[in-house]
C-alpha positions as CSV (number, residue, x, y, z in Angstrom):
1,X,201.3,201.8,60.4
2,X,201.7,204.9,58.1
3,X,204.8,205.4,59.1
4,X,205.7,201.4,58.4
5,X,204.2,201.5,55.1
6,X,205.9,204.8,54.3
7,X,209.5,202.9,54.8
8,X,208.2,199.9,52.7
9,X,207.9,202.2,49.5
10,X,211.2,204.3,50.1
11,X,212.7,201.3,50.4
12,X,211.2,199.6,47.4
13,X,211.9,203.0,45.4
14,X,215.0,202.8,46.0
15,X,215.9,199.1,44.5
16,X,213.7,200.3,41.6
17,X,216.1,203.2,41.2
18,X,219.2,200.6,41.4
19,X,217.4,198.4,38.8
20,X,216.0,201.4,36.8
21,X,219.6,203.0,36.5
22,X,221.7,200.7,34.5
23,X,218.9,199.7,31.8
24,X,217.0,202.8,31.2
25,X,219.1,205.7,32.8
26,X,222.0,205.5,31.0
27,X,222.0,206.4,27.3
28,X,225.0,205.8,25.0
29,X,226.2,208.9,22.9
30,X,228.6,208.9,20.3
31,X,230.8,212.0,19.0
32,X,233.1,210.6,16.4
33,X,235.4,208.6,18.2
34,X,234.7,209.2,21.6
35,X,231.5,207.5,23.0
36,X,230.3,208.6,26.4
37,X,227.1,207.9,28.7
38,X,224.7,210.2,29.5
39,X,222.4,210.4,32.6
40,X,218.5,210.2,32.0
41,X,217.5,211.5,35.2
42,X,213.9,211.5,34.2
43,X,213.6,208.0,33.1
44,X,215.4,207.0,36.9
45,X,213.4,209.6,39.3
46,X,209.9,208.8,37.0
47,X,210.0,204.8,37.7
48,X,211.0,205.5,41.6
49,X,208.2,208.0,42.4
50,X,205.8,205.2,40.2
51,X,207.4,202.8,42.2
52,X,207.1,204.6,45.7
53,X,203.1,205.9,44.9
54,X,201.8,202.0,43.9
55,X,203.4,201.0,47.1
56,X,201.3,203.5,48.9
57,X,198.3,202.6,47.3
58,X,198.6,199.3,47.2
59,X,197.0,198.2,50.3
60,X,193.6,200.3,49.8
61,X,193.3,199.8,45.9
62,X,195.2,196.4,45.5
63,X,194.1,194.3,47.5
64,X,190.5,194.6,46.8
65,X,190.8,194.2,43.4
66,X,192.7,190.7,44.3
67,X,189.6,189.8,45.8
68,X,187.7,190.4,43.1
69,X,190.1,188.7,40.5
70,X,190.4,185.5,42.6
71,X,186.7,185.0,43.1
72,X,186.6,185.1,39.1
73,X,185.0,182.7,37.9
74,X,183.3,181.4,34.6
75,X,179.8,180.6,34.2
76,X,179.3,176.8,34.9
77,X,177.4,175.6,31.3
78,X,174.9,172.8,30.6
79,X,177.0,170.2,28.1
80,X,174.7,171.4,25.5
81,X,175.2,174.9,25.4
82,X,178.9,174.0,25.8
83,X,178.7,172.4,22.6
84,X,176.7,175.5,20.6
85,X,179.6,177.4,21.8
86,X,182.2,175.1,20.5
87,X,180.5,174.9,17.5
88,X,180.3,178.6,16.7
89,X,183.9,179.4,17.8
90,X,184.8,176.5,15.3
91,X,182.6,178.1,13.0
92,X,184.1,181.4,12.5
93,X,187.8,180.2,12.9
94,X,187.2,178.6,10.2
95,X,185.2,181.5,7.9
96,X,187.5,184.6,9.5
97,X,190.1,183.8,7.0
98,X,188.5,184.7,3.9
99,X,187.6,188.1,4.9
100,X,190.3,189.1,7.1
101,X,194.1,189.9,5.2
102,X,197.4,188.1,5.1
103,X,199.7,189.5,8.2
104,X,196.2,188.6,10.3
105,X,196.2,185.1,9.0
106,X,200.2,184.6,9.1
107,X,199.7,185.8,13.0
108,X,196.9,183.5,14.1
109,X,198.9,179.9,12.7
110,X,201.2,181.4,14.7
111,X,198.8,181.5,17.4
112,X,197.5,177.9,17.1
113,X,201.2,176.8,16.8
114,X,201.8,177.8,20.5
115,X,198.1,176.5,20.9
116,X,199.2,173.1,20.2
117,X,202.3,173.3,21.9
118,X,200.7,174.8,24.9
119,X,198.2,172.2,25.2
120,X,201.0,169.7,24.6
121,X,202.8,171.0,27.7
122,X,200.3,171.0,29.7
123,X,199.8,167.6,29.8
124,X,202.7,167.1,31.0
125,X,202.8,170.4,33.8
126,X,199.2,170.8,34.1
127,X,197.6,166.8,34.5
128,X,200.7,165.7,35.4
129,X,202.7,167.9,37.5
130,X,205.9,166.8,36.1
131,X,207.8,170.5,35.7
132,X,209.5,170.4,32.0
133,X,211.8,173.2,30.6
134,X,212.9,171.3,28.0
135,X,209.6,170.7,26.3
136,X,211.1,173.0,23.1
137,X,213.4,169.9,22.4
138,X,210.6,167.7,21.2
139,X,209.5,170.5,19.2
140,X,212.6,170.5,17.6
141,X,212.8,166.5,17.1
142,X,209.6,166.6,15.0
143,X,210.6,170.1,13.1
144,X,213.8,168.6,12.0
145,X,212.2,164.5,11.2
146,X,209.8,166.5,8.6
147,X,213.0,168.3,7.4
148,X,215.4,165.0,7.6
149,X,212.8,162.7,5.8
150,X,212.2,165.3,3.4
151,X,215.9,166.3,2.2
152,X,217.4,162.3,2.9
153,X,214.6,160.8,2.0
154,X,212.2,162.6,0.0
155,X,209.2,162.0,2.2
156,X,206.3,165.0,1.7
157,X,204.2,166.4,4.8
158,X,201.7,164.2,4.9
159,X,203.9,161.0,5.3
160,X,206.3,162.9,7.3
161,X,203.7,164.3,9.8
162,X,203.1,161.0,11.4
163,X,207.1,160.0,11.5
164,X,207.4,163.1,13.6
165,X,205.3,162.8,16.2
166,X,206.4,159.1,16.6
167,X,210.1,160.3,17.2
168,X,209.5,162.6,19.0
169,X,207.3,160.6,21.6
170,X,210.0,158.5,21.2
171,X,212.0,160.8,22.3
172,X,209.8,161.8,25.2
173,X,209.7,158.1,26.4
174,X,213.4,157.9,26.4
175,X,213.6,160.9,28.4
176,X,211.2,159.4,30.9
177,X,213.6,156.9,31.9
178,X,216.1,159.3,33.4
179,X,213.4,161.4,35.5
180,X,211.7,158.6,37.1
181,X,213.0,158.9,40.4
182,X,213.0,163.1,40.3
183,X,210.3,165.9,41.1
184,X,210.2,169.4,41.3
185,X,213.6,171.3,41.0
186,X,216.0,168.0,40.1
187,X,213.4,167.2,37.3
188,X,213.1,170.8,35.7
189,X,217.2,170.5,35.7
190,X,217.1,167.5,34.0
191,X,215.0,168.2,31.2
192,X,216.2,171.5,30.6
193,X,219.9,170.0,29.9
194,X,217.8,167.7,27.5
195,X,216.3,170.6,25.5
196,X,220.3,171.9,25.0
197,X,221.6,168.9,24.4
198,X,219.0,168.4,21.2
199,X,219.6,172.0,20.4
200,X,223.7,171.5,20.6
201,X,223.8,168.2,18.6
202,X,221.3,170.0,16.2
203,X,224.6,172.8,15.9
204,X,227.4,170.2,16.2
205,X,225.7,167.0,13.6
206,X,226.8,169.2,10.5
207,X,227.0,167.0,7.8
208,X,223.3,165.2,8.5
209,X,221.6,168.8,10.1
210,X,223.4,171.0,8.2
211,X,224.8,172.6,11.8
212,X,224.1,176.4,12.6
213,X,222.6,176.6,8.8
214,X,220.0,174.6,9.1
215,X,217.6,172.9,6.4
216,X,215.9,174.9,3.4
217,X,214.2,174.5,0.8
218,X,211.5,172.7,3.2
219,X,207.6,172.3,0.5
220,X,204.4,173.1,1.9
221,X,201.9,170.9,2.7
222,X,200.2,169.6,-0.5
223,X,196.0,168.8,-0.9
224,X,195.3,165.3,-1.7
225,X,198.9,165.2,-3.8
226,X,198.3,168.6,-5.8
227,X,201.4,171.3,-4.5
228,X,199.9,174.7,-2.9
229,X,202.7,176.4,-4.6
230,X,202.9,178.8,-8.0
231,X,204.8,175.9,-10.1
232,X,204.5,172.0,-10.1
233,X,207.7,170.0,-10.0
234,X,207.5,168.0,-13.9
235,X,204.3,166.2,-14.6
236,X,202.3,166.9,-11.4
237,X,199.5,169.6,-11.5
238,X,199.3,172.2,-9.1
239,X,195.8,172.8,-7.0
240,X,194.9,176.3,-8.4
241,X,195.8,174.8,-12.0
242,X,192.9,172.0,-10.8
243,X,190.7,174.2,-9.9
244,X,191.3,176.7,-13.0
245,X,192.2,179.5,-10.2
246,X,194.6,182.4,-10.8
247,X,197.7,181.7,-8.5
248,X,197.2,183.9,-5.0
249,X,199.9,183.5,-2.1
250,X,197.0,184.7,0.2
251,X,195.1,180.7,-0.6
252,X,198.6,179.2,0.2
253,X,198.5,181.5,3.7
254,X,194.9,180.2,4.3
255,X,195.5,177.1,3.8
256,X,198.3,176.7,6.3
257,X,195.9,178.4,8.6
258,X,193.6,176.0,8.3
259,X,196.0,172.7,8.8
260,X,196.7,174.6,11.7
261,X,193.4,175.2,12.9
262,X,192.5,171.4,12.6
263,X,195.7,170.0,13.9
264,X,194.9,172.3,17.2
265,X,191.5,171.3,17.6
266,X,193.1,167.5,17.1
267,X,195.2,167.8,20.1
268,X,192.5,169.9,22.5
269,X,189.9,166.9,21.3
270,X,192.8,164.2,22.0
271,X,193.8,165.8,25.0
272,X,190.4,166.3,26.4
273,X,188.9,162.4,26.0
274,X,192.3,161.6,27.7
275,X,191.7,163.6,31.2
276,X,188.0,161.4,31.2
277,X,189.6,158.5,31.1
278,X,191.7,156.3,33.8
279,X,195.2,157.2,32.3
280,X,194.2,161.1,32.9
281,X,192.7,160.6,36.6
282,X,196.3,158.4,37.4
283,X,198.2,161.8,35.9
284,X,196.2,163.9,38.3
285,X,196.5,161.5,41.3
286,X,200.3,161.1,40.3
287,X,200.3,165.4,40.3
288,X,198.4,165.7,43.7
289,X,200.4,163.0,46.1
290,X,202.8,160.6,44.2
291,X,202.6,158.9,47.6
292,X,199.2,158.3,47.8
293,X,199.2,157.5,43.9
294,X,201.9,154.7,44.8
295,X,199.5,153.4,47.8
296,X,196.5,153.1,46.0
297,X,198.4,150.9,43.0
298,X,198.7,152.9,40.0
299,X,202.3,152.6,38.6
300,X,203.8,156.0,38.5
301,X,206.6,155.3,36.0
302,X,203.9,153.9,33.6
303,X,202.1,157.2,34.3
304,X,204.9,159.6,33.9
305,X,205.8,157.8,30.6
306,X,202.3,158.0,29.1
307,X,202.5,161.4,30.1
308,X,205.8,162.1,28.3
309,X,205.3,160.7,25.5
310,X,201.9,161.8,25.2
311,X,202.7,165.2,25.5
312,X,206.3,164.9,23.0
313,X,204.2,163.4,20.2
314,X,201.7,166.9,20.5
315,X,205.2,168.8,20.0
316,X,206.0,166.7,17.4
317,X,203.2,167.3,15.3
318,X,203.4,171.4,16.4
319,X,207.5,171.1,15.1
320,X,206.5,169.1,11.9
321,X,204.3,171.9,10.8
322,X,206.4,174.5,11.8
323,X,209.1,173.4,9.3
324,X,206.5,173.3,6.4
325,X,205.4,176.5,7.7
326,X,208.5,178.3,7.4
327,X,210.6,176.3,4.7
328,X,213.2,176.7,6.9
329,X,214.4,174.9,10.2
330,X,218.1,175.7,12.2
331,X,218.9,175.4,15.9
332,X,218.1,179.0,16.7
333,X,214.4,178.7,16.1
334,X,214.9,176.1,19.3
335,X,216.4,177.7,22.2
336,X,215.2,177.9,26.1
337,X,213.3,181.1,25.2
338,X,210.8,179.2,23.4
339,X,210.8,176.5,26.3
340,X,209.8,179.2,28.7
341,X,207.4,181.2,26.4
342,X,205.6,178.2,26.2
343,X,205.5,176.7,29.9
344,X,204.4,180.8,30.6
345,X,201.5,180.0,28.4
346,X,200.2,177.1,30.7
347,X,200.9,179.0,34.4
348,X,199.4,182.0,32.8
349,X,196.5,180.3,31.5
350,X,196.0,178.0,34.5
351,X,197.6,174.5,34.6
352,X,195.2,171.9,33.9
353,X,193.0,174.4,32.1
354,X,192.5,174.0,28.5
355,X,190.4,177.2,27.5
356,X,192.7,179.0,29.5
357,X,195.8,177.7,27.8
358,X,194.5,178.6,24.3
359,X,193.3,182.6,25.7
360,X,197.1,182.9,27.1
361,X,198.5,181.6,23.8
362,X,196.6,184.3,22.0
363,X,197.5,187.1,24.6
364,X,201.2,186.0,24.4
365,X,201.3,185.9,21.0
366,X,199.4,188.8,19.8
367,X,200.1,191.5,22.3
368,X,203.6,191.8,21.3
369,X,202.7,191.7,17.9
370,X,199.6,194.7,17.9
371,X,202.6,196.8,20.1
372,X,205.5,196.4,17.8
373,X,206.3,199.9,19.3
374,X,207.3,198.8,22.6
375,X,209.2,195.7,20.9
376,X,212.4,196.5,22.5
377,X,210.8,196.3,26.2
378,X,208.7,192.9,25.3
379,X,210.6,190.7,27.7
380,X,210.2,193.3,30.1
381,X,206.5,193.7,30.2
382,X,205.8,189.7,30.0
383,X,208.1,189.6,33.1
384,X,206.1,192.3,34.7
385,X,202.7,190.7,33.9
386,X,204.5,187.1,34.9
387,X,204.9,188.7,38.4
388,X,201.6,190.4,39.0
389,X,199.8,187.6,37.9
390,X,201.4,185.3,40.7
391,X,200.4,187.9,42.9
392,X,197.0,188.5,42.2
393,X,196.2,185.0,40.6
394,X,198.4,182.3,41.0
395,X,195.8,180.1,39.8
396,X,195.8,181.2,36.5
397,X,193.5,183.3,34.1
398,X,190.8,180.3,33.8
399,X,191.4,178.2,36.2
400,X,190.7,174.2,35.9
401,X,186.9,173.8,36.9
402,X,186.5,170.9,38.7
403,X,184.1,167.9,38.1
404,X,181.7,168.6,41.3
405,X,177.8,168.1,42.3
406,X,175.6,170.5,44.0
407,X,173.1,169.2,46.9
């Protein structure tokens, strides 16, 4: 058995040293004209003997602590705890603000950015089962209808924000048609071509999108009609000049913030009456055995409609705010990467599982962030994490609790 287990880690040393070699071991070193690589032995024989001494240990430290990470559970809560809970977490997201400073703030709308999307997706992955990889084009439809109504038409946020999410569940109800008769690998293949095909006629529409360039010049959100911004376009008043405030870009930050903040909490409240009610039992029948959803006569292209256009207009609202967020909207801020950062967010959170989506959005979003030293390896630690999470915990950080009773 030792000697077995001895093999297994040689052997898995050794692909590490293969993979190790070409990424980390080489270094590239100029000397005026003449560039040559250099070895870095120590990088390639430190990440084989790692390699070769987890495999050794790994069945009499591992595996134990598997046990203990899937038998992780929360603590089952009355509904009126629950609710204290909810109400203090609401509570101090919306206070934390004001005492906390700008790059903080800037990071957590980030945060309930993905939040929304997240919980967007996983209406579609998680209560539905339907496997989407091109869940960043809706995003991008309701990004660029704020940006398009706004530079065409003149339309602010506030008018705009509903547009968006209607074309973009428009969208997501269009794309329904096409992946009605698919599941598992033939639908994630579809809808990943739809994601580049938005992104590519984003590129290749020049003279409406502006192509590779993009649209600038996007305004911020305004309160009640009165501009968050330094200066007023001609005869409007601006909300510090209301208020008889001195002008601070730090009550311009906040405020996004907080749109944010209330946009997420409408989509997790939206989300969460809809999985009580008979639409969000058909998308979990439809997820568990489309056969059996078919015998007992629900309609499963009605169900994977609701659920993609459901789950579009939630990316619509995410994109609209995004563009008012940043000022700015071009094709690159829409590519698979975001697709896939996204649908991580769900599997690492636990499909199905709404408090777990929203603590994976914040670990995804600030981890990378609090360790901008190890910036260049980011892709390469979420992959690592990615694979021992399946490992240890397919299931998910916070699993979906199910609805049960106890005898």
């Amino acid at each position: 058995m030792m000697a077995r287990q001895f093999m297994h880690a040689l052997f898995a040393a050794l692909i590490a040293g293969m993979i190790i070699a070409p990424i980390f071991g080489l270094q590239i070193i100029r000397a005026g004209a003449d560039i040559h690589l250099e070895p870095r032995w120590s990088y390639i024989w430190g990440g084989m003997l790692a390699v070769f001494v987890v495999q050794m240990v790994r069945p009499y430290l591992l595996h134990p602590l598997r046990g203990r990470f899937d038998s992780f559970e929360l603590p089952r809560l009355s509904a009126r705890y629950r609710q204290i809970l909810i109400s203090i977490a609401i509570a101090a997201a919306l206070i934390w603000p004001f005492f906390s400073g700008r790059a903080q703030v800037d990071i957590a709308t980030l945060v309930l950015i993905y939040v929304m999307l997240a919980l967007g997706l996983n209406i579609v992955v998680g209560f539905a089962g339907l496997l989407d990889l091109g869940f960043v084009g809706f995003y991008a439809v309701g990004a660029y209808s704020y940006a398009l109504l706004y530079h065409w038409a003149g339309w602010g946020f506030w008018a705009s924000l509903p547009a968006a999410g209607a074309m973009a569940a428009l969208f997501g109800y269009l794309l329904g048609f096409p992946v009605l008769r698919l599941r598992g690998d033939y639908l994630a293949i579809v809808t990943l071509g739809f994601g580049e095909i938005i992104r590519l006629l984003l590129i290749n529409l020049y003279p409406i999108t502006g192509g590779p360039d993009g649209i600038a010049g996007i305004p911020k959100p305004t309160f009640f009609g009165y501009p968050m911004s330094r200066r007023a376009p001609e005869g409007q008043t601006t909300f510090h000049e209301l208020m008889g405030w001195q002008f601070n870009n730090l009550d311009v930050i906040i405020y996004l913030y907080i749109l944010a903040l209330l946009l997420a909490l409408l989509t997790l409240f939206v989300s969460n009456r809809l999985i009580r009610m008979p639409v969000g039992r058909a998308w979990e029948a439809l997820r568990e055995d489309e056969i059996a959803c078919r015998s007992l006569g629900l309609n499963p292209v009605g169900i994977k409609l609701s659920a993609f256009t459901i789950g579009a207009m939630f990316a619509g609202f995410g994109g609209a705010f995004f563009a008012a967020r940043q000022g700015l909207v071009n094709p690159e801020s829409f590519t698979f990467i975001e697709s896939a950062l996204i649908l991580a967010v769900v599997v690492l959170g636990g499909m199905g599982s709404q408090l777990g989506v929203i603590l994976a959005a914040i670990l995804l979003t600030v981890m990378p962030e609090v360790a901008r030293q190890f910036a260049e390896y980011r892709m390469l630690i979420f992959g690592m994490v990615m694979v021992f999470m399946m490992i240890w915990r397919p299931q998910g950080l916070l699993p979906a609790q199910r609805p049960q009773v106890e005898i």
